[in-house]
N, C-alpha and C positions, 0 to 999 in steps of 0.2 A: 508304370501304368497300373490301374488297377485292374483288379480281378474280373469286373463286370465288363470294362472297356475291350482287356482282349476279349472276350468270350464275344461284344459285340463287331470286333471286327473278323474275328474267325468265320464267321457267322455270313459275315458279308461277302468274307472272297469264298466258302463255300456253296454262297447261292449263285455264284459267280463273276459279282463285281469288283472290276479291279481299278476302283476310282480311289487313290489314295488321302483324297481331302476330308477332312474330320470336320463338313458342314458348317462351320464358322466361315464365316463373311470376310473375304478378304480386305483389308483397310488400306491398304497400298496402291493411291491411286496414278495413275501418269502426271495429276498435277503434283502428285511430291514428290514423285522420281525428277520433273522438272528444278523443283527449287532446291532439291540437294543437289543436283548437278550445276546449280549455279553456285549455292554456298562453296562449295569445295574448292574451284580453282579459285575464289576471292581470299581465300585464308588455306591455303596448305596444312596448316597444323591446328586446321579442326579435328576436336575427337567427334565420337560419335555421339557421345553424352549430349553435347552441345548441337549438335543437329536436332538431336531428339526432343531438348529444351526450346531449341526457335520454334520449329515445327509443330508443338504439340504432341506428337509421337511416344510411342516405347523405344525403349535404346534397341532392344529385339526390332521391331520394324528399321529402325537407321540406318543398324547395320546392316539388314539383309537388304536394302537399296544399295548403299555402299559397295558392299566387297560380291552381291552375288547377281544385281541390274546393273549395277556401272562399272563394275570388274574394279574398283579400287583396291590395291594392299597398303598396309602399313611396311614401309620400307626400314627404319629402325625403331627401336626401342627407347631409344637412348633421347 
């Protein structure tokens, strides 16, 4: 992080807010948590690259519907 950024979140839990969201607009809506919950069980060995390519999306948003709204793991590697 940079130097200005802490000093503005310091800033913020010293005047006492303990809101941890850094004011950007969440993009993650219930309709896409929807349609990766459908992509997934039609193709198991989707990555998440390819969610992120259907959808439109960042591979960062894919995966955090994936592995931290639908609790999915990668079970191997291989």
């Amino acid at each position: 992080m940079s130097r200005p950024a802490i000093v503005k979140w310091c800033q913020r839990f010293e005047d006492g807010g303990t809101d941890l969201t850094d004011g950007r607009p969440t993009t993650v809506t219930s309709d896409m948590v929807q349609r990766v919950e459908d992509i997934i069980p039609s193709n198991r060995r989707v990555s998440v690259a390819h969610i992120a390519q259907e959808l439109g999306i960042s591979v960062g948003s894919a995966h955090s519907i994936a592995c931290q709204q639908l609790d999915y793991r990668k079970l191997c590697s291989r």
